[in-house]
C-alpha positions in Angstrom: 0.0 0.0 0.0 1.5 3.6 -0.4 1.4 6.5 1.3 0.8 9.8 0.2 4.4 10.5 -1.0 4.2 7.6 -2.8 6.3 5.4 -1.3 5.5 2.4 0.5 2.7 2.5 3.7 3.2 1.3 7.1 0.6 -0.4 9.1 -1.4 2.1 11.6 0.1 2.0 15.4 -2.5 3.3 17.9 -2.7 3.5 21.5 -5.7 4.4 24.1 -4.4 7.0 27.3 -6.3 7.7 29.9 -7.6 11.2 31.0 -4.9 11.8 33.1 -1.5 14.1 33.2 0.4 11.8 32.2 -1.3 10.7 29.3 0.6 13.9 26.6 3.1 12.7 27.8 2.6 8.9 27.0 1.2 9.8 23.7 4.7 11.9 23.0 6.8 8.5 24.1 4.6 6.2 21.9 4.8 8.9 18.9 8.9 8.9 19.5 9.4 5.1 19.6 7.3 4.4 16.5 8.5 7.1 13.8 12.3 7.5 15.7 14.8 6.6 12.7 12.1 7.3 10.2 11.4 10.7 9.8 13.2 13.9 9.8 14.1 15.5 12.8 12.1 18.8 11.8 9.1 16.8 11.8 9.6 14.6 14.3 9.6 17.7 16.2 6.7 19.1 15.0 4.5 15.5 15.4 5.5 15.3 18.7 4.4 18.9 19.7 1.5 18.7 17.7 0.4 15.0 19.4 1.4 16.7 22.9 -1.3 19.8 22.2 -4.0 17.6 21.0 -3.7 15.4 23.4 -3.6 17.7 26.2 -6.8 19.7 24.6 -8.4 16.0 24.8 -7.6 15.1 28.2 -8.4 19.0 29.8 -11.4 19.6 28.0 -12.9 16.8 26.3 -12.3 14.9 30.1 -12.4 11.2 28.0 -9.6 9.0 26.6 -7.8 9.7 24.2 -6.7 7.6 21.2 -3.7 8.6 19.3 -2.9 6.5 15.7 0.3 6.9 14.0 0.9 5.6 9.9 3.8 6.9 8.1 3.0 8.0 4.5 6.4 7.9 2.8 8.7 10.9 4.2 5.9 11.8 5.8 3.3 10.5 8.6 -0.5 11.1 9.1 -1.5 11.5 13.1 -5.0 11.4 14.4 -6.2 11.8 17.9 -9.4 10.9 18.7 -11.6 11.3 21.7 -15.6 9.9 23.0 -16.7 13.3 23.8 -20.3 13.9 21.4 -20.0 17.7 21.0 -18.7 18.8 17.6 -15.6 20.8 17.5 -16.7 24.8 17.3 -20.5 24.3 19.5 -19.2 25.3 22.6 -18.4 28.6 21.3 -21.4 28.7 19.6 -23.9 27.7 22.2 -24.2 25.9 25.3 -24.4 22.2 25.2 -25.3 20.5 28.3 -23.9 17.4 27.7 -22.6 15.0 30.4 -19.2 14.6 30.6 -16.6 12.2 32.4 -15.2 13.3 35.8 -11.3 15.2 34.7 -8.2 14.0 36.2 -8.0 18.0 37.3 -9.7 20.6 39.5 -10.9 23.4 37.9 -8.2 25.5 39.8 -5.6 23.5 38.5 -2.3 26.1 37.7 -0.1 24.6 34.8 1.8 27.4 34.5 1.7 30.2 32.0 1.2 28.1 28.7 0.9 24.8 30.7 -2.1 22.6 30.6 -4.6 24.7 31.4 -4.3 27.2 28.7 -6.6 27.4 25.4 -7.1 27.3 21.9 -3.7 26.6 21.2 -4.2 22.8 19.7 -5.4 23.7 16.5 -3.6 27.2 15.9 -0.6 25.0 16.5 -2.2 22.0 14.0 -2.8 24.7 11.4 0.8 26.8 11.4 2.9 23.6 11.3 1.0 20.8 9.7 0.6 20.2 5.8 -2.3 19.3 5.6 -5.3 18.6 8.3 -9.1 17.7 9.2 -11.6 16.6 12.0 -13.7 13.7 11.4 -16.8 13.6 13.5 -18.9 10.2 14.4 -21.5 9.7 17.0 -19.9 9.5 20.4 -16.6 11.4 19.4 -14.7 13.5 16.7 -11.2 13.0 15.6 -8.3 16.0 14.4 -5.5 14.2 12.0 -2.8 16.0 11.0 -0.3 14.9 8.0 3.2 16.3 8.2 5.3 16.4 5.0 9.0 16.8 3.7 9.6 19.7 2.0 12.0 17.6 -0.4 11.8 13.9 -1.0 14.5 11.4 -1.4 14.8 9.5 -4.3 14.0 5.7 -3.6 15.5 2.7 -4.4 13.5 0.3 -6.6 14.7 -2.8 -5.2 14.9 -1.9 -1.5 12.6 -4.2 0.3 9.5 -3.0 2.0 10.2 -3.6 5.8 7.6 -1.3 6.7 9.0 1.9 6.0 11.9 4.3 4.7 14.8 4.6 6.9 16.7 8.1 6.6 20.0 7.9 6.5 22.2 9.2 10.0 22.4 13.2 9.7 25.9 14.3 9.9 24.7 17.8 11.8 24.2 17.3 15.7 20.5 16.4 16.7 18.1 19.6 16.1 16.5 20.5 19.8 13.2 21.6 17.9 12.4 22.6 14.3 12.5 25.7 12.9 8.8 26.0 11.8 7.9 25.0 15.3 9.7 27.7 16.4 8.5 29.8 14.5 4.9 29.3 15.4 5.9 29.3 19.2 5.7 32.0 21.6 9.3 32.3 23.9 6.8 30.2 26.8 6.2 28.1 24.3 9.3 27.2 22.8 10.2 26.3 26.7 7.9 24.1 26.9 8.8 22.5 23.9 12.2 22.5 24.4 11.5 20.9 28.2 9.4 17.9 26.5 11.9 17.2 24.4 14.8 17.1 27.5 12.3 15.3 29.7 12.3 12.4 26.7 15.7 12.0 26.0 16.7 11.7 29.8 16.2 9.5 32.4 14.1 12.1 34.4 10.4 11.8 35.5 9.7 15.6 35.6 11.2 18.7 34.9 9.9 22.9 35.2 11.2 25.4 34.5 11.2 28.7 36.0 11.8 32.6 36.8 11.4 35.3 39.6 8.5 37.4 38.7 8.6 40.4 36.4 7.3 42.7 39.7 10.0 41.1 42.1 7.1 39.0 43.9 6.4 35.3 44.0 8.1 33.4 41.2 6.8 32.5 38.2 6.1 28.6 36.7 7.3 28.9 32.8 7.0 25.5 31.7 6.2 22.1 33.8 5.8 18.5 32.4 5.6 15.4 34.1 4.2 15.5 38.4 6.9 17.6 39.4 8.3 16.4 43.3 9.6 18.5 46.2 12.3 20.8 45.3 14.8 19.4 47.3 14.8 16.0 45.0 15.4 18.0 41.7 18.7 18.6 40.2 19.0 22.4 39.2 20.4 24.3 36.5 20.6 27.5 35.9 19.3 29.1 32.3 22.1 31.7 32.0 24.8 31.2 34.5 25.4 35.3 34.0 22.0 36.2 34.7 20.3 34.9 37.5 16.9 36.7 36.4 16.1 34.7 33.6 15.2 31.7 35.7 16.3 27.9 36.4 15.6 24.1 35.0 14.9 21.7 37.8 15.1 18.0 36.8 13.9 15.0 38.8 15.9 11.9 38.1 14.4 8.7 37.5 14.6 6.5 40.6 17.8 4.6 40.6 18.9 6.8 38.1 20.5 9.8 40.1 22.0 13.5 39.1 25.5 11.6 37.5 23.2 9.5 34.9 22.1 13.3 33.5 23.5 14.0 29.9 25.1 17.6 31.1 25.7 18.7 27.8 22.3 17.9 26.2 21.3 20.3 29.1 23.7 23.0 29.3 22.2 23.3 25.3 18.7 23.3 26.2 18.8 25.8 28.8 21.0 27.9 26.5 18.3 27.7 23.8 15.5 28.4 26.7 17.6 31.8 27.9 17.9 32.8 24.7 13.8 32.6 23.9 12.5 34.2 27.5 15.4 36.8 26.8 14.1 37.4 23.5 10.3 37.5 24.8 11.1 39.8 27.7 12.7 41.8 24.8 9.6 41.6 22.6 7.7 42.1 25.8 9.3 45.6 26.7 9.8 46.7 23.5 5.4 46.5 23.2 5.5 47.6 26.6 7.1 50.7 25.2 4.8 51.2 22.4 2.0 50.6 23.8 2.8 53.3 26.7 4.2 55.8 24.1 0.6 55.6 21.9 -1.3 55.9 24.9 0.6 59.2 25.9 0.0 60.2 22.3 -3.6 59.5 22.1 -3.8 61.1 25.4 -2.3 64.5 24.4 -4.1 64.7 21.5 -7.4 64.4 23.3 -6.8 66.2 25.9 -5.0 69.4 23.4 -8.8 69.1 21.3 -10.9 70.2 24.0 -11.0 73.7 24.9 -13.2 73.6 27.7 -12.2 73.4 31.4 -15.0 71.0 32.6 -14.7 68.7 29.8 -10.9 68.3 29.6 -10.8 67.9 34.0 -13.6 65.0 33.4 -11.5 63.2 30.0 -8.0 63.7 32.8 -10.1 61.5 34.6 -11.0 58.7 32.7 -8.0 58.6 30.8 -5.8 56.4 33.0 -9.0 54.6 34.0 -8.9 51.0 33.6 -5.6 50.9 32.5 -3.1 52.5 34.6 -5.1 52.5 37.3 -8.5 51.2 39.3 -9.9 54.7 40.0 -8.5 58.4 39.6 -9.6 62.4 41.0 -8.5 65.4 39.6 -8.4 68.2 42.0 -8.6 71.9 40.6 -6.6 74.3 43.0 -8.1 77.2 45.4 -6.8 80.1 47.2 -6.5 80.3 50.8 -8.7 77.0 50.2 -8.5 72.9 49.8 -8.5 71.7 46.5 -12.0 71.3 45.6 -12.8 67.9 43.9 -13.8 68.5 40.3 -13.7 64.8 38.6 -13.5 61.0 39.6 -14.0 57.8 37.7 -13.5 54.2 38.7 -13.1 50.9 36.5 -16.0 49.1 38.8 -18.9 52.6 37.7 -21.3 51.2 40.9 -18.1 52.4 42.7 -17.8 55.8 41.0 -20.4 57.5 43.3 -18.7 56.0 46.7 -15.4 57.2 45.4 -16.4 60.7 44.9 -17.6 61.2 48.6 -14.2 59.5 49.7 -12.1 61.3 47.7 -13.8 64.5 48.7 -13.8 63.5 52.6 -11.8 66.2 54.1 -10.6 64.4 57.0 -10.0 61.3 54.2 -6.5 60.4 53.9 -6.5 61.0 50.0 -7.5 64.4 50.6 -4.7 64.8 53.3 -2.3 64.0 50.6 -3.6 66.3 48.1 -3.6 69.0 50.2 0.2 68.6 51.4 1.0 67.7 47.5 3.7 70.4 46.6 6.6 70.4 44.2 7.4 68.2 40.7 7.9 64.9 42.4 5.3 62.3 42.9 3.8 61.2 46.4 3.1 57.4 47.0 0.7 56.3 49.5 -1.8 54.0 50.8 -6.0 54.7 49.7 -8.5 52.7 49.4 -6.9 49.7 50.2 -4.2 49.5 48.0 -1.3 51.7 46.7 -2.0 55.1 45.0 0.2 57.8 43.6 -0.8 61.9 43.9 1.1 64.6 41.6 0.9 68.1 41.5 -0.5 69.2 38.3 1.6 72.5 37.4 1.7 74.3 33.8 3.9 78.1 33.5 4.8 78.2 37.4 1.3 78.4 38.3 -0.3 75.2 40.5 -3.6 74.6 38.8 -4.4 71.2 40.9 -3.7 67.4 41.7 -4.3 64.4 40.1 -4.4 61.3 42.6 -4.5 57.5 41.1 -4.5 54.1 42.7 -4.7 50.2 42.3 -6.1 47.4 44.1 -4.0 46.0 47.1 -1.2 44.0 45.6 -1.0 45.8 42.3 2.1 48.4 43.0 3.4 51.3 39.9 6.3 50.4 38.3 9.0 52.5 37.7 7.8 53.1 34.4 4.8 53.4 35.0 5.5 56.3 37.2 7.3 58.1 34.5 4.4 57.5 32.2 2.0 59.0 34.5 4.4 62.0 34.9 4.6 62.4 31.8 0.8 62.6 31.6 0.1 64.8 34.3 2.3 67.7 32.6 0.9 67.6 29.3 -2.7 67.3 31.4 -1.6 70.4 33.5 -0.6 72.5 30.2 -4.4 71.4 28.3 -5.7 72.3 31.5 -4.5 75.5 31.6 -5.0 76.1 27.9 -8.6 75.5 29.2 -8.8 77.5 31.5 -7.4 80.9 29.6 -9.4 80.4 26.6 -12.9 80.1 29.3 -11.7 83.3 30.5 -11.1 85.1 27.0 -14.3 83.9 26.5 -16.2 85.1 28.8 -14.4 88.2 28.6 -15.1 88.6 24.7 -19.1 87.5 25.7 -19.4 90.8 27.8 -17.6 93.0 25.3 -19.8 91.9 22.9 -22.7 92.2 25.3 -21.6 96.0 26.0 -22.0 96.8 22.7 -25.9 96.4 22.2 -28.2 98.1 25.0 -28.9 95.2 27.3 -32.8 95.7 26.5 -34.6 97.7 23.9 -36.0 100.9 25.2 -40.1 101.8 25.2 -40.9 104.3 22.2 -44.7 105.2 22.3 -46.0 104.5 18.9 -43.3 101.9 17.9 -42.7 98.0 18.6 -39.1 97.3 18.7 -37.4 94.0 18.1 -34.0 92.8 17.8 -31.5 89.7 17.4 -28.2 88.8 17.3 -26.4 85.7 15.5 -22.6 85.2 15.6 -20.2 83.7 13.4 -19.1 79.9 14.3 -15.9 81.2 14.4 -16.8 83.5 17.0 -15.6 82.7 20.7 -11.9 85.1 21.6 -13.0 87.4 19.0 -15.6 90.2 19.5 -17.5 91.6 16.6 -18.0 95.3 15.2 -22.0 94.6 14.8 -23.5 97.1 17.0 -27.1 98.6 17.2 -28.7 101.5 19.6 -31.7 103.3 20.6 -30.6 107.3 21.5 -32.8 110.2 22.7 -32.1 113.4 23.1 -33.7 117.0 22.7 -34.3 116.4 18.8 -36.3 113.2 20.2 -35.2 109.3 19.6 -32.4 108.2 17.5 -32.4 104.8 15.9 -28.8 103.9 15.0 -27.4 100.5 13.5 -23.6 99.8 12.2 -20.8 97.1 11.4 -17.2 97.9 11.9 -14.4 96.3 9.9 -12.8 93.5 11.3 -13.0 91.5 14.8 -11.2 91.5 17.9 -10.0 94.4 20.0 -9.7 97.5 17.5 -12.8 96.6 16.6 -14.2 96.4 19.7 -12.3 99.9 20.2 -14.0 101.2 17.0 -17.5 100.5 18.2 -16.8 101.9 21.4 -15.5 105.3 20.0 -18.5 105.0 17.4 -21.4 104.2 20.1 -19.8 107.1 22.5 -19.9 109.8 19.9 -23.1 108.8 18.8 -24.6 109.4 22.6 -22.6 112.7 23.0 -23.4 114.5 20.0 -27.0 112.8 20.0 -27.2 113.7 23.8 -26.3 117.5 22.9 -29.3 117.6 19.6 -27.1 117.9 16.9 -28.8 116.9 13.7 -28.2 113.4 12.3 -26.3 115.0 9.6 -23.4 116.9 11.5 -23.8 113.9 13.9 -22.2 111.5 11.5 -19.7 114.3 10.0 -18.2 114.8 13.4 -18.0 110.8 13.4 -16.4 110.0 10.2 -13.9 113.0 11.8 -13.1 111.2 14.7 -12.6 108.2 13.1 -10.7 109.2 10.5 -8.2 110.7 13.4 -8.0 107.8 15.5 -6.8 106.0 12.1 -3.8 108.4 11.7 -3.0 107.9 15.9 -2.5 104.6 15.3 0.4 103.0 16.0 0.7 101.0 12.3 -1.0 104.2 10.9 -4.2 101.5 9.9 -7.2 102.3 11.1 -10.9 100.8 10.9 -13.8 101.8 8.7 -17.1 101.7 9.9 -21.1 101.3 8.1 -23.9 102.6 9.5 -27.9 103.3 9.0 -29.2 105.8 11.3 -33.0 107.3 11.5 -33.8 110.3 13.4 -37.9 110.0 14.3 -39.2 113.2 13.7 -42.8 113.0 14.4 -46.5 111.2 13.9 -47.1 110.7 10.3 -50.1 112.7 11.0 -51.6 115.3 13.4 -53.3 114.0 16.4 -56.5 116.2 15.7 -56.7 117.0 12.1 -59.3 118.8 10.6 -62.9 117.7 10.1 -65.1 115.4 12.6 -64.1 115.0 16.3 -62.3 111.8 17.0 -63.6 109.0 18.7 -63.7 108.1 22.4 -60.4 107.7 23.8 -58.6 110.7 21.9 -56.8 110.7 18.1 -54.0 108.0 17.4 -51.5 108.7 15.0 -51.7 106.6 11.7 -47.6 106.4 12.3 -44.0 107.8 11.9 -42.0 110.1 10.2 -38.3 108.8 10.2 -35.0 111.3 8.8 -33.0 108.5 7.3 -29.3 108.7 7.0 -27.1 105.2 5.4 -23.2 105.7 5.4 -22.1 103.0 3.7 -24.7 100.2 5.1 -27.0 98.0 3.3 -30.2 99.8 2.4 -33.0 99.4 5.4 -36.3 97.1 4.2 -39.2 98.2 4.5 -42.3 95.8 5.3 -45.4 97.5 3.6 -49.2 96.8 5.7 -50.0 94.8 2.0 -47.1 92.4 2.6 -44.5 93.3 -0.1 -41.1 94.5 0.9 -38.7 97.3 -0.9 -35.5 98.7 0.3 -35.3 102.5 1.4 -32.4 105.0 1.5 -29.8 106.7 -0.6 -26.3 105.3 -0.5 -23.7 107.3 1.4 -20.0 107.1 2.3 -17.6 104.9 4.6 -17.3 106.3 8.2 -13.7 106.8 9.1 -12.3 107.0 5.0 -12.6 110.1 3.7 -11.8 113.4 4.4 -14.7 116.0 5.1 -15.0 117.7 1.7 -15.1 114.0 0.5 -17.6 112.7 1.8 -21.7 112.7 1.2 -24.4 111.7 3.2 -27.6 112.2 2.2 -30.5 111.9 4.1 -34.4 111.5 3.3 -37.7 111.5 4.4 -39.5 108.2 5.2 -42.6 107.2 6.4 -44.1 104.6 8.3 -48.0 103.9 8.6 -50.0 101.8 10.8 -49.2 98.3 10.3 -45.7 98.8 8.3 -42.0 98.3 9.6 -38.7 99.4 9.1 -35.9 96.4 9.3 -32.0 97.2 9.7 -29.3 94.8 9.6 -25.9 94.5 9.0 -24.3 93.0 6.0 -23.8 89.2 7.6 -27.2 88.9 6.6 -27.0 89.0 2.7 -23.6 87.8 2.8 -24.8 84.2 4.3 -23.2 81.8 2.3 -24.6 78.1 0.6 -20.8 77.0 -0.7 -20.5 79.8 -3.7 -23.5 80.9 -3.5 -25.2 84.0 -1.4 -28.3 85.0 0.4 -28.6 88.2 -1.5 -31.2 90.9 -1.9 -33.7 89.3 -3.3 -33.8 86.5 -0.8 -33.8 89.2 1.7 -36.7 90.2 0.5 -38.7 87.4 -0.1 -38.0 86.4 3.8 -38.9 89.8 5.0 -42.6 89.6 2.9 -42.6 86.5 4.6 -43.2 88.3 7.7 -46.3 90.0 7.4 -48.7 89.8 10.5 -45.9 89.0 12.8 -44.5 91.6 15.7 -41.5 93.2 15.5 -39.5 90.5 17.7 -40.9 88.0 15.4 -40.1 89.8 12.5 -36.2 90.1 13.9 -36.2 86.3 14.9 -37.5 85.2 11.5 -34.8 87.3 9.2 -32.1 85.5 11.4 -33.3 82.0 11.1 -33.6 82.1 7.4 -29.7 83.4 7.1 -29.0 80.4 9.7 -30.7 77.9 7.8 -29.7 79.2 4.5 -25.7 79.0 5.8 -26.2 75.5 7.1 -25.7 77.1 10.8 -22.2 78.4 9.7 -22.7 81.8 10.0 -19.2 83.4 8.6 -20.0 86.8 9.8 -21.8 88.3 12.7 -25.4 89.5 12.5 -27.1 92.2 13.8 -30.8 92.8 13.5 -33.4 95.7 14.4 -36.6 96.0 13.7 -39.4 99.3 14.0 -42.6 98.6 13.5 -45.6 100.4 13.6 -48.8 98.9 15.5 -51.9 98.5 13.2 
């Protein structure tokens, strides 16, 4: 019969183990003696591993026996393990099948070590990365996983050899491989240990052997690899891994009885253990060099999160949660207070039931966390005891100011290494500089809000005879800046003054611009000079200021002012008496003056709209011979209104396109019936909606209107 490579077949071997420890390694002995001389070492290797992991899966999980059949196929060999257990491979994942199954040979709190018996999914990752080809058969009352391993390159056979059951390699002339190179290859440095510790344990006369290290956090030492049922530790023969450092660990070997320590091939060992130093070093290199990554992309997505939020409260409560579950079990962030405690702004816990019961600890003021905080002084980080377990407090300190204290902590048991500590150093100054990027920008924003608030009257002013309205909308890009959109209600002996205007540019000079402009207005308004000389003693001023300044540029302004110079009619004209209740005028002569603003629209009582005024010049431009504003006469009867508004309004942008005029007007027709307020609100929703809420310019909005 012949194999798969084509040469000839021999008969299957099989053997039944017992769910117990020792059964992988049974399986590995009966595997060893029946293809030793007949394969290549590589796959020997790799048979003997992969036998080991199934049978292990088998025995921990499965709980039956296990039944392992070996048939070489040429150069290469086909291995199946089979066990009585009815769920298909794959269900358990899937769903839960309660299916009976045979009492295991270990508790359920059974510690193999880190990749011992006890550990996972590993079988058929293993199958899959080292095996030519494979399968699972499944048949009522058990499944089977074969494997077939393959040489890369075939040896030519003799025709006349005679068949005696299979192919005998000839001696390699290379010392004996400790463990292939694909299986290394699909190995993890634990794993390769434990691979490299099977493979001692069956070429020696030993019954058991582990291999281990002191732990990574200088506490209780750690189990690296363990086959066989390892004795007490005086009846093991030790050897070190790396007789230069004592860190990476020890073998321990127990000799075979009768055997004894001198009947141990010291070589063989001294190789092995040199191989097993070299794979933990390598993984503890691996190890910290991820280690290092993984902390150095945390900082960076930390920064960056906490540099994209301008606001104080949000960035204190992201400080917070940051660190939380992975550098630590719960953390508070502290904001600092004169001739005070640090008040407790933010705290967050991995467990969130616990988050409420931390923030009245960690605000306790006779707590011990808060005792820490409040002593917290200088660049260095405090260690301490809270909450059961150890926790770290750092002062949180951006351009010599102390802004607060952030305070961390673990579970008992679960101490900060020492780069950990740098890492959360690290955090807390880059925190502490956000923080206090916050906190400056809240304040220039608050303090641009009332500059911007001081330039409109904080309420609109009762005129008999008219209904005022008014709104403001400001750019999204508003927020440090303030904007040169002003309006104003003035009276004065020549009676009220209606005045609306948009300086050039944002920030302080234009802040500065609309002050001067609103002050002169009031003074000259205050004193009745006419409109006219009003706004020629303005575009004087301003046009001075300009040549004061420092760069020699000053600001221009626009404005639309009305002077109301009486009832539109007489309150007792000729003819009949009035009615009851005395003569009401039918409305409102208005003196209109425009120096370079947007024509005024006027709502008509039949529902159309028009503009009103004659153009004039920029305030603050020319000189006086230069410039022109004309004024004239309007008129407003019962039931009509006059709406201002500066230029943000028709310059509302869709992409390319603009508001405009005629939109203008067609929203403001859209407004007849509704109050002056209304009127106001709905102009400003319409450039909202129109800009997609992206309002690129500030708008100001004032409506007259005349009851009827």
């Amino acid at each position: 019969m012949n194999g798969v490579g084509g040469g000839p077949t021999t008969p299957t071997h099989a053997i039944t183990l017992p769910p117990t420890p020792d059964s992988p390694r049974s399986a590995r002995r009966f595997v060893l003696e029946t293809l030793r001389g007949r394969l290549d070492d590589d796959l020997l290797d790799s048979a003997l591993l992969l036998v080991t992991e199934l049978v292990t899966n088998v025995v921990v999980h499965a709980g039956t026996a296990a039944t392992v059949d070996v048939r070489q196929e040429g150069s290469g060999v086909r291995v199946g393990v089979a066990d009585r257990h009815p769920v298909r491979i794959g269900m358990a994942r899937v769903k839960k099948v309660d299916v009976p199954r045979p009492p295991s040979a270990f508790s359920e709190e059974a510690d193999f070590g880190l990749d011992g018996l006890r550990e996972d999914g590993r079988g058929l990752a293993l199958v899959d990365a080292l095996a030519t080809s494979w399968g699972t058969e499944h048949r009522p009352g058990g499944k089977t996983v074969w494997f077939r391993l393959t040489a890369a390159d075939v040896p030519t056979e003799d025709p006349s050899a005679e068949d005696d059951g299979g192919v005998t390699v000839p001696a390699q002339s290379r010392p004996p491989r400790l463990i292939a190179r694909d299986t290394a290859r699909a190995l993890t440095a634990e794993g390769e240990v434990n691979e490299l510790l099977a493979q001692l344990v069956d070429a020696l006369t030993v019954t058991a052997g582990l291999v281990r290290r002191p732990g990574r956090d200088g506490g209780r030492v750690e189990t690296v690899a363990t086959l066989g049922v390892v004795g007490e530790g005086a009846g093991a023969v030790a050897f070190p891994l790396d007789p230069t450092q004592s860190s990476l660990g020890e073998l321990l070997l127990w000799p075979a009885p009768g055997a004894g320590p001198a009947g141990l091939d010291v070589d063989r060992i001294r190789l092995a253990t040199r191989w097993m130093a070299l794979a933990l070093g390598g993984g503890d290199m691996r190890r910290a060099e991820e280690r290092r990554i993984g902390m150095l992309s945390f900082l960076a997505e930390a920064s960056d999160l906490l540099a994209g939020s301008l606001d104080l409260g949000h960035s204190l409560a992201l400080l917070a949660r940051l660190p939380v579950p992975r550098l630590a079990q719960w953390c508070a962030v502290y904001l600092h207070r004169e001739n005070a405690d640090p008040a407790l702004w933010s705290a967050a816990h991995a467990e969130e039931s616990m988050a409420g019961a931390l923030g009245v600890a960690a605000a306790d003021p006779g707590g011990v966390l808060m005792a820490a905080v409040r002593t917290a002084s200088g660049d260095r980080m405090h260690s301490l005891t809270a909450f059961g377990g150890p926790a770290m407090v750092m002062v949180l300190k951006a351009r010599r100011r102390v802004l607060g204290v952030l305070a961390l902590g673990r579970p008992e048991g679960n101490a900060f290494a020492a780069d950990e500590i740098d890492l959360l150093a690290d955090l807390a100054r880059r925190a502490a500089f956000a923080i206090d990027n916050a906190r400056l920008y809240s304040r220039q924003v608050e303090l641009a809000g009332t500059l911007q608030a001081g330039l409109r009257p904080p309420e609109l002013p009762m005129i008999e005879g008219l209904d005022l309205g008014s709104a403001y909308g400001a750019a999204q890009s508003a927020g440090l800046d303030v904007g040169g959109d002003f309006f104003d209600l003035l009276w004065g002996p020549l009676g009220w003054t209606i005045a609306i205007g948009d300086v050039c540019g944002k920030g302080a000079e234009a802040a500065t611009v609309t002050g001067v402009a609103r002050a002169v207005l009031r003074l000259l308004t205050g004193r009745g000079t006419d409109l006219g000389e009003v706004l020629l003693e303005l575009n004087r001023t301003l046009r001075d200021a300009a040549s004061a300044h420092p760069n020699g540029q000053g600001r221009f302004c626009t404005l639309a002012a009305a002077s109301i110079t009486g009832p539109a009619s007489s309150p007792n004209p000729p003819g009949p008496a009035p009615a009851a209740g005395g003569a009401q005028p039918a409305g409102i002569r208005l003196r209109l003056f425009l120096a370079g603003h947007p024509q005024p629209v006027v709502l008509h009582a039949d529902g159309h709209a028009s503009f009103v005024g004659r153009p004039g010049t920029l305030l603050g431009v020319l000189d006086d011979d230069e410039v022109s504003f004309p004024g004239i006469d309007v008129t407003l009867d019962a039931g009509e209104s006059l709406v201002f508004y500066t230029d943000g309004v028709i310059e509302a942008r869709d992409g390319r396109d603009l508001l405009g005029e005629e939109r203008l007007l067609a929203a403001v027709a859209g407004c007849a019936g509704l109050s002056a307020q209304g009127i106001a609100d709905r102009v400003l929703a319409v450039a909202e909606r129109f800009a997609g809420g992206n309002l690129r310019d500030d708008v100001a909005i004032l409506v007259a209107r005349v009851p009827g």
